[in-house]
C-alpha positions in Angstrom: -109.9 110.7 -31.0 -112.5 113.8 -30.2 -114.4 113.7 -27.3 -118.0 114.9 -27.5 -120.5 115.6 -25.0 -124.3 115.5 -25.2 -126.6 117.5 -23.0 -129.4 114.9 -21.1 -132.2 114.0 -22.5 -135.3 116.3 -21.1 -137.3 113.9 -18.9 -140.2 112.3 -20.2 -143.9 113.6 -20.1 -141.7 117.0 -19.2 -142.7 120.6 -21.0 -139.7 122.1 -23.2 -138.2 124.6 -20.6 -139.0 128.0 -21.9 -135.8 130.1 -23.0 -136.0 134.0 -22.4 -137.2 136.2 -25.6 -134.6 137.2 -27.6 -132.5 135.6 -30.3 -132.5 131.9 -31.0 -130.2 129.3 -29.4 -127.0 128.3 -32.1 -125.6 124.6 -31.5 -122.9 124.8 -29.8 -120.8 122.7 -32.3 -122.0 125.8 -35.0 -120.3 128.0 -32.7 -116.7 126.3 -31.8 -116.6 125.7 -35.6 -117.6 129.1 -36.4 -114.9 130.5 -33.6 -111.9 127.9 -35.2 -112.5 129.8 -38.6 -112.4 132.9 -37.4 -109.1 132.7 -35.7 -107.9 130.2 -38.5 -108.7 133.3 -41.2 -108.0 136.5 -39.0 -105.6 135.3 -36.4 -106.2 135.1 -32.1 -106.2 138.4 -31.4 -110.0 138.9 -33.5 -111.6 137.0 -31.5 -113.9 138.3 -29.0 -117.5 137.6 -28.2 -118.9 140.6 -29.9 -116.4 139.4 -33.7 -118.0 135.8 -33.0 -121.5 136.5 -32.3 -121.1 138.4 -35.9 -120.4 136.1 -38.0 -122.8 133.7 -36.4 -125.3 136.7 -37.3 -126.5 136.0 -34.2 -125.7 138.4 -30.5 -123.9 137.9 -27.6 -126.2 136.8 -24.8 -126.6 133.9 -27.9 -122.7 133.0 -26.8 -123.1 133.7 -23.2 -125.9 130.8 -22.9 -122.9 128.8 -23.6 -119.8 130.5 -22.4 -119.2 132.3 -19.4 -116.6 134.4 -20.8 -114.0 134.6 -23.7 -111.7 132.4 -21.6 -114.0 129.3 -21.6 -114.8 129.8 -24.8 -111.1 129.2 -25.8 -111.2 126.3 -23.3 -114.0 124.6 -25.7 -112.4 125.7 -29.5 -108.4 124.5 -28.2 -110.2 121.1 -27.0 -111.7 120.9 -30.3 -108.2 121.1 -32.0 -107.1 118.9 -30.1 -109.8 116.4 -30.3 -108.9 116.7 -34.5 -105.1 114.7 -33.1 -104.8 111.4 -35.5 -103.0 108.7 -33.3 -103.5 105.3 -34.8 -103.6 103.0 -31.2 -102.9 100.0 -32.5 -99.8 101.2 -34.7 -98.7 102.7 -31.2 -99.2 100.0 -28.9 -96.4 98.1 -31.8 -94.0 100.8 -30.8 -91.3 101.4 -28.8 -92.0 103.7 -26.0 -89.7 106.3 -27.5 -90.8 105.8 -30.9 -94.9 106.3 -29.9 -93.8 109.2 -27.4 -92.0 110.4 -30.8 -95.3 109.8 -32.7 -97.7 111.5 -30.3 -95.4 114.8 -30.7 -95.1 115.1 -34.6 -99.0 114.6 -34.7 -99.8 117.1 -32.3 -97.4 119.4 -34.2 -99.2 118.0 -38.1 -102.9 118.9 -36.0 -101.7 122.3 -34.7 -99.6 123.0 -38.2 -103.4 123.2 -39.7 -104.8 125.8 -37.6 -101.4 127.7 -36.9 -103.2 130.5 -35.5 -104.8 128.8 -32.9 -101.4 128.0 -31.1 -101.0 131.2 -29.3 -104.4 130.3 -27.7 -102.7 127.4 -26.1 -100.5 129.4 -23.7 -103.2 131.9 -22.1 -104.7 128.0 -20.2 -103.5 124.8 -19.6 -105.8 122.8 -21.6 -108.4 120.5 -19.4 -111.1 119.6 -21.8 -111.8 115.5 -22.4 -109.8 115.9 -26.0 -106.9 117.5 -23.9 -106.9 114.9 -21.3 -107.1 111.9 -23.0 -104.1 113.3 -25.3 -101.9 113.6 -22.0 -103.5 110.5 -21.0 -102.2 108.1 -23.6 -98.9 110.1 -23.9 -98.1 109.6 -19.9 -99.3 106.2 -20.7 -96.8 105.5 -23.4 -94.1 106.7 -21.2 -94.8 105.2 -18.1 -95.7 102.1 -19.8 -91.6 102.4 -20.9 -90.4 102.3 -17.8 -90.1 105.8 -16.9 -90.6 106.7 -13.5 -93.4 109.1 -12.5 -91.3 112.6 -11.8 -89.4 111.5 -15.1 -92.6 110.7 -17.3 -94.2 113.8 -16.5 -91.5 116.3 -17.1 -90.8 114.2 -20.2 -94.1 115.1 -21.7 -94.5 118.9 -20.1 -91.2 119.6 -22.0 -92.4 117.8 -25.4 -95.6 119.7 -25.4 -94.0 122.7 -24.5 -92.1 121.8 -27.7 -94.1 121.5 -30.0 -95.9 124.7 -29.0 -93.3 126.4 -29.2 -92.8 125.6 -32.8 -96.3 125.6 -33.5 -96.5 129.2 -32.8 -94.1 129.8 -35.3 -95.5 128.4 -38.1 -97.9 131.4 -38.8 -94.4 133.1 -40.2 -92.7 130.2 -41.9 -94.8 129.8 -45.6 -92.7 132.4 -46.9 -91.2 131.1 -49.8 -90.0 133.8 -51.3 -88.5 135.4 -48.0 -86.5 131.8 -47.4 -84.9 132.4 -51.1 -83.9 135.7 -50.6 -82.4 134.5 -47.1 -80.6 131.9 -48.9 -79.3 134.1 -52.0 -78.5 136.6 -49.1 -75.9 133.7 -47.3 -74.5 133.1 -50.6 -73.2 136.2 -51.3 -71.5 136.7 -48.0 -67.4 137.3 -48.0 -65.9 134.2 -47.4 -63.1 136.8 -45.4 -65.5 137.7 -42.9 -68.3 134.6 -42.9 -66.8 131.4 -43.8 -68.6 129.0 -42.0 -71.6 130.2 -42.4 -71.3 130.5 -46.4 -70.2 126.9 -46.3 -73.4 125.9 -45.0 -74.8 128.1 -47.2 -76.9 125.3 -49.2 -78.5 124.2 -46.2 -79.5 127.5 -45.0 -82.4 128.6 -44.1 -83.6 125.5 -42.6 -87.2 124.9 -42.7 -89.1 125.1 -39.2 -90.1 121.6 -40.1 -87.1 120.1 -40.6 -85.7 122.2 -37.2 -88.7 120.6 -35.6 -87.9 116.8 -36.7 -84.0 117.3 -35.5 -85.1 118.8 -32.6 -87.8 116.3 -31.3 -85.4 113.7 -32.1 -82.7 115.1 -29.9 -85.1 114.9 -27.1 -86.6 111.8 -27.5 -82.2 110.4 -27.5 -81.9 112.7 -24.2 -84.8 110.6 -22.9 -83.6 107.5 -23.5 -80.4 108.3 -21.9 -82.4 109.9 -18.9 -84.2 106.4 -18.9 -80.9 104.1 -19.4 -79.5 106.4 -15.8 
């Protein structure tokens, strides 16, 4: 479901305008791709327009042409996530509202599981590029088309997507096997004086963020539909 856009076609008969000297232009698909790597290998907080501009061995005023600042620039590489969101209309117009609503969330959650790192990007904006709207589009749509009443339909989804932020910004920590083990071997060996309940749970402790996640979403999605059945 990614959006594109094109720039127009210069008008015919018409001169190339003439850039400024300096470094060559970089496509600006080069440069979100190059951007989402970055953060994806080195985390949020490396990139800047000076870290970027590096590893496009290129300069800054190359990334300003493009971007006014760092801000817009985050605007453009969180769309492009976004736009990466596999929903499968026709499988979703066969669904229940509650079950596509259910849907949307675990593949926003599968898209942003990919590039973990990018998730804490999501909170500094609300996202407003084409991939980002058409995502809230067809997810209001869902809902509405359910029956849901307008106040109901959009808190229903703000909440969701807050959700699965939430736990998509924790996923940069959780694919540490060897930490959940010692976690677990650590609940095992607790006096069953002092912790009893916990060490009879013990075999299903730690649970995995995405199990949490599925039991979670699903709890909200049955809150819904008792919100909707009011």
């Amino acid at each position: 479901m990614r959006v594109t856009s094109s720039s127009l076609p210069a008008a015919r008969g018409s001169a190339p305008a003439r850039r400024p000297p300096g470094r060559p232009a970089v496509p600006l698909d080069r440069i979100l791709a190059t951007a989402l790597q970055l953060v994806d290998e080195e985390g949020a907080e490396a990139l800047s327009m000076r870290s970027l501009a590096q590893r496009l061995e290129s300069g800054t005023a190359t990334l300003y042409r493009h971007f006014t600042n760092r801000a817009v620039l985050i605007g453009h590489m969180v769309d492009r996530v976004l736009g990466e969101v596999e929903l499968d209309q026709g499988a979703l117009a066969e669904m229940s509202w509650d079950q596509a609503c259910q849907a949307v969330a675990q593949a926003m959650f599968d898209t942003l599981g990919k590039h973990h790192k990018v998730a804490p990007l999501l909170i500094e904006q609300t996202p407003i590029g084409p991939n980002a709207m058409m995502l809230r589009e067809r997810c209001l749509a869902v809902l509405l088309g359910g029956g849901l009443s307008a106040g109901l339909a959009a808190r229903a989804y703000a909440s969701l997507a807050r959700y699965v932020l939430g736990f998509a910004i924790q996923l940069a920590g959780s694919d540490n096997g060897a930490e959940r083990e010692q976690v677990s071997a650590y609940f095992h060996q607790l006096s069953p004086a002092e912790f009893p309940a916990t060490l009879a749970v013990a075999d299903s402790l730690p649970v995995s963020l995405e199990d949490e996640f599925a039991f979670g979403l699903e709890l909200i999605i049955n809150g819904l539909r008792r919100l909707h059945a009011r």
